[in-house]
gemmi code that builds the backbone of each chain (N, CA, C; Angstrom):
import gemmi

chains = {
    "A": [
        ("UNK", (0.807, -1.198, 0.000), (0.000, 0.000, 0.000), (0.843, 1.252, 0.000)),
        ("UNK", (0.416, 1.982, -0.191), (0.843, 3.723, -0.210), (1.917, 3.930, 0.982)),
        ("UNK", (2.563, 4.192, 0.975), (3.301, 4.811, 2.306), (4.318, 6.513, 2.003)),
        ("UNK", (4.201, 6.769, 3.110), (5.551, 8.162, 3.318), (6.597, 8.311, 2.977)),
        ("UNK", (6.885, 9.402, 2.713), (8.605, 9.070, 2.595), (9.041, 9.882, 3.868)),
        ("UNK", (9.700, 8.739, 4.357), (10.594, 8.993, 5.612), (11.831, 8.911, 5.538)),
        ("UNK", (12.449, 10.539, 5.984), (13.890, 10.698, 6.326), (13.926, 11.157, 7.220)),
        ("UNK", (15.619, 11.063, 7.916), (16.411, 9.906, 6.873), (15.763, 8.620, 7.724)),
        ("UNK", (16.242, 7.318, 6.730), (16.277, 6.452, 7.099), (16.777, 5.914, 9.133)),
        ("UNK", (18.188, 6.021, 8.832), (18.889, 5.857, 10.090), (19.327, 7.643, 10.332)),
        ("UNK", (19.311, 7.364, 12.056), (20.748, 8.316, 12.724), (21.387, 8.029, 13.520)),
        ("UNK", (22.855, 7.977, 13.947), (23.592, 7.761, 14.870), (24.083, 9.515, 15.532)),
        ("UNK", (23.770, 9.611, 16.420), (24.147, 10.380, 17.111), (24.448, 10.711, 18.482)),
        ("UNK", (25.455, 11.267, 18.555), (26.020, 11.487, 20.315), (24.691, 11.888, 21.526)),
        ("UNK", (24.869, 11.545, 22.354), (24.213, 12.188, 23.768), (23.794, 13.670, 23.386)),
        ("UNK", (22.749, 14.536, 23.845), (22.741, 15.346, 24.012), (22.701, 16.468, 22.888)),
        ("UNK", (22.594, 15.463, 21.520), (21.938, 16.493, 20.226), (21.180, 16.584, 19.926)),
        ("UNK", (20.909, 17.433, 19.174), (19.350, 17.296, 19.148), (18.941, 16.759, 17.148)),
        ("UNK", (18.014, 16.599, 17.606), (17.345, 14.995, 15.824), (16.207, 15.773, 15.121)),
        ("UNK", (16.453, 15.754, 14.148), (14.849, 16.186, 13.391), (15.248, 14.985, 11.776)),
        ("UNK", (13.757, 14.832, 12.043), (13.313, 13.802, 11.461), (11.796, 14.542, 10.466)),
        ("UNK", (11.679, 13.739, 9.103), (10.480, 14.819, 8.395), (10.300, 13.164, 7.363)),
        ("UNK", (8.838, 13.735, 6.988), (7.801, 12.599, 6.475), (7.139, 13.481, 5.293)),
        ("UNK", (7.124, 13.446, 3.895), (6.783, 13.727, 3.434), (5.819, 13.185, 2.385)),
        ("UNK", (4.618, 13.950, 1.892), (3.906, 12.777, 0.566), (3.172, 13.756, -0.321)),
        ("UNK", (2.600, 12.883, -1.488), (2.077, 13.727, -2.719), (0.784, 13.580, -2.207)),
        ("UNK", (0.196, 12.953, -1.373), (-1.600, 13.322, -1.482), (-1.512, 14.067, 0.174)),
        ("UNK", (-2.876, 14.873, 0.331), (-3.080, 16.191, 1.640), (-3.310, 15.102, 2.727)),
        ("UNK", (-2.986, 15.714, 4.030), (-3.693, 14.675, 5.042), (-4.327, 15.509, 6.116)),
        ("UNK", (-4.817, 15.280, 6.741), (-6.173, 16.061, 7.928), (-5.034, 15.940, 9.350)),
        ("UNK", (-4.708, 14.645, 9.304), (-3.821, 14.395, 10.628), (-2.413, 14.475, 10.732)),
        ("UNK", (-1.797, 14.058, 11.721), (-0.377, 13.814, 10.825), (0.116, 13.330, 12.575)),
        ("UNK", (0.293, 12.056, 12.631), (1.129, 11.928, 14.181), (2.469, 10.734, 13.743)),
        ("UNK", (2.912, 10.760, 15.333), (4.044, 10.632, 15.241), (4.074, 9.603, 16.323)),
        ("UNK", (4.839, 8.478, 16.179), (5.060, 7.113, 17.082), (6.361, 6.702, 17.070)),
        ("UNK", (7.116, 6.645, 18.575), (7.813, 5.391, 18.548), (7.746, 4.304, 19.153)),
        ("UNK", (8.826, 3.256, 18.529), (8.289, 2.019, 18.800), (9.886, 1.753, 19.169)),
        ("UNK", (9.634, 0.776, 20.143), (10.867, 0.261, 21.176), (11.206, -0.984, 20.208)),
        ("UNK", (11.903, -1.826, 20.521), (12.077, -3.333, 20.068), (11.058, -4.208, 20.394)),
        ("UNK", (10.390, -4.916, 19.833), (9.361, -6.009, 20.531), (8.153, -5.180, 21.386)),
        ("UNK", (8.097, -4.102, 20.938), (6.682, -3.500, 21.820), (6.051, -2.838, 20.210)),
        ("UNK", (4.773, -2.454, 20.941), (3.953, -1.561, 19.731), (3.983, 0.122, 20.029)),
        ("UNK", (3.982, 0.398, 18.354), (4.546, 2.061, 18.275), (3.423, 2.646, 19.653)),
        ("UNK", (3.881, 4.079, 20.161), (3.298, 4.682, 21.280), (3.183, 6.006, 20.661)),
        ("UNK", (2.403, 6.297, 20.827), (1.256, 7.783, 19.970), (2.633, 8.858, 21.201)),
        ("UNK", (3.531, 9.478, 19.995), (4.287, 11.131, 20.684), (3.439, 12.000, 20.389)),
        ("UNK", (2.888, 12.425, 19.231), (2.766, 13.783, 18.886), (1.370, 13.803, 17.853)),
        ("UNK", (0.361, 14.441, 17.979), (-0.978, 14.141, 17.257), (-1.195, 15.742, 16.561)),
        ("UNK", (-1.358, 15.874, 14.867), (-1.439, 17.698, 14.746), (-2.497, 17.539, 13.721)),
        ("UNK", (-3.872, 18.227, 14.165), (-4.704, 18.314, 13.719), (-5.010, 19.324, 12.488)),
        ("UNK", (-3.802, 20.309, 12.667), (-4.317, 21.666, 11.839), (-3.118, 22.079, 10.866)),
        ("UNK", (-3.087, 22.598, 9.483), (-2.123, 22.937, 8.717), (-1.432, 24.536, 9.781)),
        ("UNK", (0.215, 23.831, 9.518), (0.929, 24.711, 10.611), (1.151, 25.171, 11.810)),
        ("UNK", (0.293, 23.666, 12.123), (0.317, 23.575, 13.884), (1.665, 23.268, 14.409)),
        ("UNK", (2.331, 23.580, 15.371), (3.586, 23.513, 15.864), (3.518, 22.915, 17.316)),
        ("UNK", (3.186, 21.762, 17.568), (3.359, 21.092, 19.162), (4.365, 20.291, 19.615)),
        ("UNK", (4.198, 21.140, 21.220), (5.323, 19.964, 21.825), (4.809, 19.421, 22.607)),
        ("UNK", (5.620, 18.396, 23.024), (5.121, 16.914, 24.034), (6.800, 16.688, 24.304)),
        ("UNK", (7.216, 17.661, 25.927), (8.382, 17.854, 26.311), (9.387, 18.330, 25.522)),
        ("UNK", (10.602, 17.585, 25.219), (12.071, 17.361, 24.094), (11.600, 17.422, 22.834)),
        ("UNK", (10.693, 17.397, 22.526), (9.870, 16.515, 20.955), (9.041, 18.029, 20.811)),
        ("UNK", (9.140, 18.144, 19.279), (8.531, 19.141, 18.923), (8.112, 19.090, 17.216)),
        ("UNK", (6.435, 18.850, 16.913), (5.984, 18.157, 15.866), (5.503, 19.432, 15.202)),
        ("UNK", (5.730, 19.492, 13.637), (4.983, 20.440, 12.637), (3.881, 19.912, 11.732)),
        ("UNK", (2.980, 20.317, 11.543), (2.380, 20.436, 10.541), (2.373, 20.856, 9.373)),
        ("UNK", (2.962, 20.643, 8.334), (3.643, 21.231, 7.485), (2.088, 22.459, 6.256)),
        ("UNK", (2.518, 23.370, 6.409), (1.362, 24.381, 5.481), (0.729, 23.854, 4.432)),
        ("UNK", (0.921, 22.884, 3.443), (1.057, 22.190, 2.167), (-0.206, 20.915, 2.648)),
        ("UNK", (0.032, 20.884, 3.653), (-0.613, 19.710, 4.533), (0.097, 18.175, 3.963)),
        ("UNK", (1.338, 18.582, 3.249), (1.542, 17.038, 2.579), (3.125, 16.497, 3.303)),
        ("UNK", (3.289, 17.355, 4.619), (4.709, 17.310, 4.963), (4.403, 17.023, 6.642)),
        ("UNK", (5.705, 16.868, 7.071), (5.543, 17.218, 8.841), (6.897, 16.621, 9.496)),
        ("UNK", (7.542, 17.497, 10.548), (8.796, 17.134, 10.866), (8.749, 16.875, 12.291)),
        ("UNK", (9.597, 15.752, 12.691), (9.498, 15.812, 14.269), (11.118, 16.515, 14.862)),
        ("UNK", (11.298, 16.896, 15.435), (12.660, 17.454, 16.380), (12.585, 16.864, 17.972)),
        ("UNK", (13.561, 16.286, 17.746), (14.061, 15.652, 19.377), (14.998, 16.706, 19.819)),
        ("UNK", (15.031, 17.259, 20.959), (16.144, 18.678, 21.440), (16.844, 17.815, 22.757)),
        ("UNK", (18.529, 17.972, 22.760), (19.161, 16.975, 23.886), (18.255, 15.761, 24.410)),
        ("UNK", (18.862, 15.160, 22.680), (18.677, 13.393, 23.139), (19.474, 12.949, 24.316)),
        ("UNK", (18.753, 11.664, 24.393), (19.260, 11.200, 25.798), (19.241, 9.675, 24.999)),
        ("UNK", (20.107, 8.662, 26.488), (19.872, 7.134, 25.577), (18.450, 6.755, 25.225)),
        ("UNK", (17.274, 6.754, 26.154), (16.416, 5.990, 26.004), (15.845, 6.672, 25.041)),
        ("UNK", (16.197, 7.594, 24.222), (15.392, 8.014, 23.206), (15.086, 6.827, 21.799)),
        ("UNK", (16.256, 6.159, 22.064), (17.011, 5.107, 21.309), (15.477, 4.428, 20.982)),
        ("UNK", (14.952, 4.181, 19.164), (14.211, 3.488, 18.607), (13.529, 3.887, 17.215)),
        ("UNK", (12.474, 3.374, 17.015), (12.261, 3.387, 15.273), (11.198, 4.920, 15.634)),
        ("UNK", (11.036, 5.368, 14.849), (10.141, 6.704, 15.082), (9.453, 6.882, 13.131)),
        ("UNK", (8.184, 6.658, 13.701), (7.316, 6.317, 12.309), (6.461, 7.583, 12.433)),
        ("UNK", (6.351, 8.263, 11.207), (5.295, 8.967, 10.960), (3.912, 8.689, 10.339)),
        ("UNK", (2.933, 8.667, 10.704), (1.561, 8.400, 10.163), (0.850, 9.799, 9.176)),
        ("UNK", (0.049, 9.330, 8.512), (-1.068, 10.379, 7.881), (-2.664, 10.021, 8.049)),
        ("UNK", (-3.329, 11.214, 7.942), (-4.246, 10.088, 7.902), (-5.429, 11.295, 7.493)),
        ("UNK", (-6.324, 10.708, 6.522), (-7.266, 11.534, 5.694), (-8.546, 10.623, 5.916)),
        ("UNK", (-9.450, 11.028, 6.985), (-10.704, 10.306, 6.965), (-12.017, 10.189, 5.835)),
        ("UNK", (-11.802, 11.456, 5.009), (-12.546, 11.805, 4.517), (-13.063, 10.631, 3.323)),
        ("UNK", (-11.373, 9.920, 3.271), (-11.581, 9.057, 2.105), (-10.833, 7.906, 2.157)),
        ("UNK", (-10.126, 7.841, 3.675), (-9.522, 6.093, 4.004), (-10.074, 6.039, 5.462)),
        ("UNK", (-10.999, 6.600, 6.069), (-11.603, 6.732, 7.003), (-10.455, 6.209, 8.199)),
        ("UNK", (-10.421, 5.157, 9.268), (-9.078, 5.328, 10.209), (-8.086, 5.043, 9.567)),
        ("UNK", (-7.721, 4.817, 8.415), (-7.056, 3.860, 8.098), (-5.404, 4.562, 8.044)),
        ("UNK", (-4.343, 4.726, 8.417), (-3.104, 4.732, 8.556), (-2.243, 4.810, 7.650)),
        ("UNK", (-1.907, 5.604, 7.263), (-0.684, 5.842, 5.990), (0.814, 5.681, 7.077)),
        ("UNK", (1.296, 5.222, 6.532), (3.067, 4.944, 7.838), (3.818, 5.596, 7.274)),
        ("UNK", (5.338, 6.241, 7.507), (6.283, 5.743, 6.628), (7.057, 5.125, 6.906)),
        ("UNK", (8.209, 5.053, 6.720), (8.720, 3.810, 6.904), (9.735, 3.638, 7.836)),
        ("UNK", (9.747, 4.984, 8.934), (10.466, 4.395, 10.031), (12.063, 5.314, 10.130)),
        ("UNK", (12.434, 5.742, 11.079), (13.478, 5.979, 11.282), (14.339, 5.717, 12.335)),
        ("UNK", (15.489, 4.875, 12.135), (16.076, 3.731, 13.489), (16.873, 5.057, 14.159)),
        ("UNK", (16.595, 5.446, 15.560), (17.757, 6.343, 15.818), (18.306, 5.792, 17.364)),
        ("UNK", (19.531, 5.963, 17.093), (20.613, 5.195, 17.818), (21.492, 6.312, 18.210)),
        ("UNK", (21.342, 6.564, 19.732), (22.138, 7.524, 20.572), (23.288, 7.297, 21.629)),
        ("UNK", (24.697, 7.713, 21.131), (25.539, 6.860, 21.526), (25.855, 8.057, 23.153)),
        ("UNK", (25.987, 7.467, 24.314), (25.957, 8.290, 25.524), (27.493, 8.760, 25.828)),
    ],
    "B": [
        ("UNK", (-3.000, 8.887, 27.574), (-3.881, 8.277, 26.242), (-4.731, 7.151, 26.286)),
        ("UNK", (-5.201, 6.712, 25.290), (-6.293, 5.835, 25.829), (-5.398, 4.149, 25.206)),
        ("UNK", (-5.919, 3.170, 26.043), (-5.299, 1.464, 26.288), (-5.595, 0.817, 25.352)),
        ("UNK", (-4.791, 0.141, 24.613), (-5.031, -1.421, 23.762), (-4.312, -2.289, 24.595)),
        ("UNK", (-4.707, -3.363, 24.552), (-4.320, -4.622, 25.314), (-4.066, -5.502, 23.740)),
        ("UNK", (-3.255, -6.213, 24.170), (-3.179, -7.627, 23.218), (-2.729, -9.060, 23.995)),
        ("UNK", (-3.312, -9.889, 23.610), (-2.836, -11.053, 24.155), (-2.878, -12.441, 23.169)),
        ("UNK", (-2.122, -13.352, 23.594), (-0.534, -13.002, 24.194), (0.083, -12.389, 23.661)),
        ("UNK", (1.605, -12.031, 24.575), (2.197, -10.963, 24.095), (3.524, -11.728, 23.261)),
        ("UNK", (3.362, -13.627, 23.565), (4.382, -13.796, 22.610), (3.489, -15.390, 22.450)),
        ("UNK", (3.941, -16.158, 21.733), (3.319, -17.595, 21.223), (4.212, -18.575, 20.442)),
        ("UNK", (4.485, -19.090, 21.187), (4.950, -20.918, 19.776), (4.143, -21.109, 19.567)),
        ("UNK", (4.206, -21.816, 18.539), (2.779, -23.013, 17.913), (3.307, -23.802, 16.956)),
        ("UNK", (3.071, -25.052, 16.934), (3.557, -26.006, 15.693), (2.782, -25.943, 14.770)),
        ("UNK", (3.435, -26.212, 13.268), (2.832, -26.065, 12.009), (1.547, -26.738, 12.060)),
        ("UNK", (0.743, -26.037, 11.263), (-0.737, -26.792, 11.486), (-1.739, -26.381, 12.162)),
        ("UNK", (-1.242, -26.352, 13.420), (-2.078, -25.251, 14.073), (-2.284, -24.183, 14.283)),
        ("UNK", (-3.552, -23.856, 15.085), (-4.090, -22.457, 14.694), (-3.869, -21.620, 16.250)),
        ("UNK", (-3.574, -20.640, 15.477), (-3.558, -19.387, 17.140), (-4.641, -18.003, 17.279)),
        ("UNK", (-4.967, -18.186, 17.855), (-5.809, -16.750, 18.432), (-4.990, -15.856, 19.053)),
        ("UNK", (-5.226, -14.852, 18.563), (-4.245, -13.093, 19.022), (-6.037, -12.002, 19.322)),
        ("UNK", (-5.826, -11.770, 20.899), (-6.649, -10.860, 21.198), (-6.472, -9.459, 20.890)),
        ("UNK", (-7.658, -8.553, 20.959), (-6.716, -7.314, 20.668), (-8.178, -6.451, 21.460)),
        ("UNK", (-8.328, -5.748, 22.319), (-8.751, -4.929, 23.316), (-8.832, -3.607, 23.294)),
        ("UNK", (-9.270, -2.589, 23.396), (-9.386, -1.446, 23.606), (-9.860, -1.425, 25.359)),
        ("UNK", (-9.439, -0.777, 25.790), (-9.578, -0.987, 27.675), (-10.286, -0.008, 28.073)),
        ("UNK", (-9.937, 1.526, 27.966), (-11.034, 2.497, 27.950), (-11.955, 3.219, 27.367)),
        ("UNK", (-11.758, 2.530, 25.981), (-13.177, 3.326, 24.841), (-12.969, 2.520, 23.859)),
        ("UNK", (-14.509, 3.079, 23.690), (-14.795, 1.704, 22.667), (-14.416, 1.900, 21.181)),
        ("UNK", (-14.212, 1.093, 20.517), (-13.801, 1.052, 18.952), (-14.738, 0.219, 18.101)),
        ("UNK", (-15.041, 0.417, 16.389), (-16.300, -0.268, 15.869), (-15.289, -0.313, 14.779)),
        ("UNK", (-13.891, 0.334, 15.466), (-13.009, -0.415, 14.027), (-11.779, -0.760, 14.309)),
        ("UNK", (-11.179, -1.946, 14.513), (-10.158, -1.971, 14.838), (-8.756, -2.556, 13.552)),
        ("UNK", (-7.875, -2.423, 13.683), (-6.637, -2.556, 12.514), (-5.623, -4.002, 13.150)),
        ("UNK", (-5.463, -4.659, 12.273), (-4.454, -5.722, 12.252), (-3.058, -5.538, 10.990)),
        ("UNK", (-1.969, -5.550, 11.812), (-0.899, -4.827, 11.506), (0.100, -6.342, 11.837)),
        ("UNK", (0.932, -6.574, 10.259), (1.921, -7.307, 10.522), (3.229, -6.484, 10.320)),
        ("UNK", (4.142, -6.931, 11.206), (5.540, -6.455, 10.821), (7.048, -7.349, 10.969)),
        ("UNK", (7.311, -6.896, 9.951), (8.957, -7.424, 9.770), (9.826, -6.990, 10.168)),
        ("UNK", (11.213, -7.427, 10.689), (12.010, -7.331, 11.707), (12.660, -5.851, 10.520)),
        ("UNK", (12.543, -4.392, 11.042), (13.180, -3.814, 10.663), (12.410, -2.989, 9.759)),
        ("UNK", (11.174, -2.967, 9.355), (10.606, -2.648, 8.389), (9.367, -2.153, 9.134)),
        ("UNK", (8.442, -1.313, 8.426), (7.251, -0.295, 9.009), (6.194, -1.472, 9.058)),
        ("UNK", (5.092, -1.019, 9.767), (4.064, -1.615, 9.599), (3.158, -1.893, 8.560)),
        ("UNK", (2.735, -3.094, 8.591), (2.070, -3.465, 6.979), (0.624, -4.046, 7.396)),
        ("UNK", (-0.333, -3.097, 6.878), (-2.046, -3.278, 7.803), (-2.359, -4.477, 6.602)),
        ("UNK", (-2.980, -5.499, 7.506), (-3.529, -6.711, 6.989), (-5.089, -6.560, 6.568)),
        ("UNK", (-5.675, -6.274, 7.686), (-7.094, -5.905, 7.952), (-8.086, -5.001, 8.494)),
        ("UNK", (-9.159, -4.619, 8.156), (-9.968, -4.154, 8.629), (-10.778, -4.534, 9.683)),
        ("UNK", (-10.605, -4.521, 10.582), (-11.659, -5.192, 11.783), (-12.773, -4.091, 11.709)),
        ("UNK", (-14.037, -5.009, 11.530), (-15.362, -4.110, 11.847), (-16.459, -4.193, 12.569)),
        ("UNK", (-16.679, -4.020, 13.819), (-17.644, -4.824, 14.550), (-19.277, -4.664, 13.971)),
        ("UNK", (-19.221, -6.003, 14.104), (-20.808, -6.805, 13.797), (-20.806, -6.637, 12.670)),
        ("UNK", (-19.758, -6.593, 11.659), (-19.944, -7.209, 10.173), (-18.539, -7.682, 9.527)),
        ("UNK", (-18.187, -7.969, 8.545), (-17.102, -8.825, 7.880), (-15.957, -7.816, 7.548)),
        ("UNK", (-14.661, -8.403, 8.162), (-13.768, -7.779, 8.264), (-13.056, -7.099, 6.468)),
        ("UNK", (-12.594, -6.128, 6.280), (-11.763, -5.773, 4.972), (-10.228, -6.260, 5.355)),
        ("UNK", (-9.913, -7.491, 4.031), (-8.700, -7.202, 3.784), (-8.102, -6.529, 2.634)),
        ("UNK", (-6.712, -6.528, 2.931), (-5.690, -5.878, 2.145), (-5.230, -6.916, 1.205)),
        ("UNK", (-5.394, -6.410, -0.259), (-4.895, -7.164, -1.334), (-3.731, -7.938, -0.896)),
        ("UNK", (-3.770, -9.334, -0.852), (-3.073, -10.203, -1.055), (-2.661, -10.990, 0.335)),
        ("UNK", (-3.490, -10.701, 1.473), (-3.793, -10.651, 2.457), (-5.297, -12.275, 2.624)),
        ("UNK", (-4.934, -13.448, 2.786), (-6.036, -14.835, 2.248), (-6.858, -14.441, 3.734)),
        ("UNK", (-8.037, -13.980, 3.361), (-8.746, -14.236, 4.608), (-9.910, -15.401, 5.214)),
        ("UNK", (-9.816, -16.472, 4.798), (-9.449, -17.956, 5.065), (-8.456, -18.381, 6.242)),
        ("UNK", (-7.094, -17.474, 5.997), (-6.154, -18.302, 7.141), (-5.969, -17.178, 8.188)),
        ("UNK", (-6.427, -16.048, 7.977), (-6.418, -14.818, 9.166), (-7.504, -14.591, 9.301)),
        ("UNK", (-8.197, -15.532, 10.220), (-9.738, -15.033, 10.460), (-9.925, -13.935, 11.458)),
        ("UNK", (-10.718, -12.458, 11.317), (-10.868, -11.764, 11.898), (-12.485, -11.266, 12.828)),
        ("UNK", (-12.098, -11.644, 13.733), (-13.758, -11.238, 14.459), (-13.668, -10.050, 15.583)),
        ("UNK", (-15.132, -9.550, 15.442), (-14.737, -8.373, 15.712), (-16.233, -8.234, 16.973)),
        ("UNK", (-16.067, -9.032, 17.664), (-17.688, -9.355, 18.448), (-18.228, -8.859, 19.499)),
        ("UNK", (-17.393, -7.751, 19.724), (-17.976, -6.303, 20.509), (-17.308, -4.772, 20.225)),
        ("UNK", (-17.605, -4.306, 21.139), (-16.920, -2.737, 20.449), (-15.542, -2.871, 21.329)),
        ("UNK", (-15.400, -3.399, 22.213), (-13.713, -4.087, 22.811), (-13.040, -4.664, 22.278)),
        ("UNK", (-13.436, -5.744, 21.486), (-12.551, -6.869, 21.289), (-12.627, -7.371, 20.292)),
        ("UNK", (-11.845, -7.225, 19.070), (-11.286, -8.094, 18.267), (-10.229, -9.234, 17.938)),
        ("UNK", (-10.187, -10.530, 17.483), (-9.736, -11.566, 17.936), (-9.119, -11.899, 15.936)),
        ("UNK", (-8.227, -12.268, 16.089), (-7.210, -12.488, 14.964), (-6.795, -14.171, 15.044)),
        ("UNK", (-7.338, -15.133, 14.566), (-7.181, -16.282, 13.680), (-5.985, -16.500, 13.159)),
        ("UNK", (-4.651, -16.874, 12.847), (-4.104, -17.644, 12.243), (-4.336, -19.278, 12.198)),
        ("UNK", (-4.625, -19.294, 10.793), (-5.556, -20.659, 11.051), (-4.023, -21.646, 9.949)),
        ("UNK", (-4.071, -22.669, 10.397), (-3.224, -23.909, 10.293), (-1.881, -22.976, 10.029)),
        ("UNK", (-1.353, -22.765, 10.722), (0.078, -21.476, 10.578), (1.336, -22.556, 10.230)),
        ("UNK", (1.790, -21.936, 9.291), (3.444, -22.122, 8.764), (4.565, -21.598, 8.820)),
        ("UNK", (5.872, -22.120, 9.345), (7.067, -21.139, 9.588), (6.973, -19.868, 9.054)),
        ("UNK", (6.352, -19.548, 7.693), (6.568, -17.924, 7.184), (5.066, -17.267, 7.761)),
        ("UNK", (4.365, -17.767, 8.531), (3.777, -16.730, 9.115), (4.637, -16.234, 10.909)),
        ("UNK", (5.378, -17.047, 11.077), (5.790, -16.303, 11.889), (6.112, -15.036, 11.571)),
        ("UNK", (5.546, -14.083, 12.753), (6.486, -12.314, 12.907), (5.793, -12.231, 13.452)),
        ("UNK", (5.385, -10.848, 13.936), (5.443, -9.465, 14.932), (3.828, -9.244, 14.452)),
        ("UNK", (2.805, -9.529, 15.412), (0.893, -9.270, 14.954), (0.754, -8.133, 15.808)),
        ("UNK", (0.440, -6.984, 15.533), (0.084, -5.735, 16.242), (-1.118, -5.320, 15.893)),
        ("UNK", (-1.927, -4.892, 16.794), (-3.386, -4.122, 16.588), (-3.432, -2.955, 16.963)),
        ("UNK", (-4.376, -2.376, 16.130), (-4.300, -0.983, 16.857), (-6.351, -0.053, 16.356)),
        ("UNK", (-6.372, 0.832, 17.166), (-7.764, 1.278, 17.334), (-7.614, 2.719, 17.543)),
        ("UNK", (-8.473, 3.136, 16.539), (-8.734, 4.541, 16.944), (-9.714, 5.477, 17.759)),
        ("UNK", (-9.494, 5.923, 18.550), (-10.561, 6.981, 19.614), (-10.837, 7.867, 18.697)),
        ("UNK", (-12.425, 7.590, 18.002), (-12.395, 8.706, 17.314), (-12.579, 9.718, 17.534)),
        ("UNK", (-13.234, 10.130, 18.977), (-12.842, 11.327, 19.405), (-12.269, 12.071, 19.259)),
        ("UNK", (-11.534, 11.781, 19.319), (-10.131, 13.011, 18.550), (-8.904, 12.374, 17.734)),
        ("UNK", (-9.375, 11.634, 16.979), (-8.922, 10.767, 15.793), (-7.838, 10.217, 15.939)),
        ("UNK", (-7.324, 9.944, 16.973), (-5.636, 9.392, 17.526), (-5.933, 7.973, 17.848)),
        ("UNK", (-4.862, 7.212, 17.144), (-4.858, 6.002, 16.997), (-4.097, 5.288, 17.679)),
        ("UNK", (-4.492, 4.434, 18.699), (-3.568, 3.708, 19.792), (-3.329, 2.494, 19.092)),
        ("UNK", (-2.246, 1.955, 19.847), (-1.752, 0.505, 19.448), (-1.790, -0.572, 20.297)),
        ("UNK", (-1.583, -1.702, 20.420), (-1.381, -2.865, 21.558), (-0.029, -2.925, 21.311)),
        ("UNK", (0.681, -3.653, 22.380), (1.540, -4.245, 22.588), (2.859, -4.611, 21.667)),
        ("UNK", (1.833, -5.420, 20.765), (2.105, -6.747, 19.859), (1.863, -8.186, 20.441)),
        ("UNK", (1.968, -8.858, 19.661), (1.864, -10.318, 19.855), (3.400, -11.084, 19.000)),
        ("UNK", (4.191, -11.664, 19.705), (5.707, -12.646, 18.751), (4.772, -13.880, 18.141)),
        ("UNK", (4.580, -14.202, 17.534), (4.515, -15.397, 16.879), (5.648, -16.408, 16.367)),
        ("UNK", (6.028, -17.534, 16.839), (6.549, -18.485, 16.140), (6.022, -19.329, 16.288)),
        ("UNK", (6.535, -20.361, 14.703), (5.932, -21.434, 14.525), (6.694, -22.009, 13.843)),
        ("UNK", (6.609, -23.411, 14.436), (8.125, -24.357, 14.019), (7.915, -25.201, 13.385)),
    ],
}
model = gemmi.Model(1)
for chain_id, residues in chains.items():
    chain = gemmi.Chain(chain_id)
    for i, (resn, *xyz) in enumerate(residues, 1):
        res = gemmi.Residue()
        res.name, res.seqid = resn, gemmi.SeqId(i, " ")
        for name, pos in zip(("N", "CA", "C"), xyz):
            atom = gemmi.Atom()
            atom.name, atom.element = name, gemmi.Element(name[0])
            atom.pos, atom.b_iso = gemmi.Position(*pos), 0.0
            res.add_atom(atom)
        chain.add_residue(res)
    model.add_chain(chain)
structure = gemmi.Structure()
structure.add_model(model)
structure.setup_entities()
């Protein structure tokens, strides 16, 4: 099925930098959230943006809504280890896939302390 | 945020046989719930439509014969792998949306192997 384009793929980065991560696509979306997922557990809802050019945070983490409505970036500010995991962006347009979940495809980030 | 439960959270099973994977919403109810397989390393890949009190939607190429999906209250949907083979082992995740404010929770997961 359809999915996001998620960059980048991977990051390795030191303690205490800060990460931005962005999901982009060719069709509009209404929603746009943001999940990570540990090893062997299921993704956990970070960041939920209802409105074109909404800008929220949820602590370190700070999610956009991109104006275009076809974009959206997450920023981690002084990572720490346990930040350490896959971080997936969703879309989601009810109007015409009703709950249904657009992903992309994940970004492994690996924070060395 | 609001709870998905899944159970179990891991499973053997020998070829042939069949496993049941629960999948829960704990504090609000859902009339649609999602069945999500994944590969070690790779995004989530939605199998099905769970729909309570009528017949589940699958995803092209997705036999729904051997992933039976029931969906027999606004809590609980229940996921079938029916006579399972080493390549269905992986990673069964569910997930449900509060449509309330359209945010979509997940369970757990469920490990599957099968030898």
């Amino acid at each position: 099925g359809q999915q996001l384009n998620q960059s980048p793929q991977s990051m390795f980065i030191q303690e205490g930098e800060d990460v931005s991560m962005n999901c982009t696509s060719s069709s509009i979306f209404n929603t746009w959230l943001w999940y990570k997922q540990d090893p062997g557990e299921g993704p956990v809802l970070l960041i939920a943006l209802y409105k074109a050019g909404e800008l929220t945070s949820n602590g370190r983490l700070t999610a956009q809504f991109g104006i275009t409505r076809k974009d959206s970036f997450l920023n981690i500010s002084a990572s720490i280890p346990s930040d350490v995991g896959i971080y997936f962006c969703a879309g989601l347009y009810p109007e015409t896939s009703g709950s249904r979940l657009t992903f992309g495809e994940g970004t492994q980030l690996t924070v060395n302390p | 945020g609001a709870v998905v439960s899944q159970h179990p959270s891991r499973v053997i099973c020998k070829s042939g046989t069949s496993v049941k994977i629960e999948c829960r919403s704990l504090d609000f109810q859902a009339t649609t719930m999602f069945w999500y397989r994944q590969f070690p390393k790779q995004s989530l890949m939605l199998m099905a439509t769970s729909n309570e009190g009528s017949k589940a939607t699958y995803e092209q190429g997705v036999e729904k014969d051997k992933f039976l999906i029931n969906h027999a209250s606004l809590t609980l949907s229940t996921l079938t792998v029916t006579s399972a083979h080493p390549e269905d082992s992986s990673f069964y995740i569910c997930s449900a949306p509060d449509r309330s404010v359209y945010e979509q929770y997940f369970g757990p997961g469920t490990r599957l192997t099968v030898t």
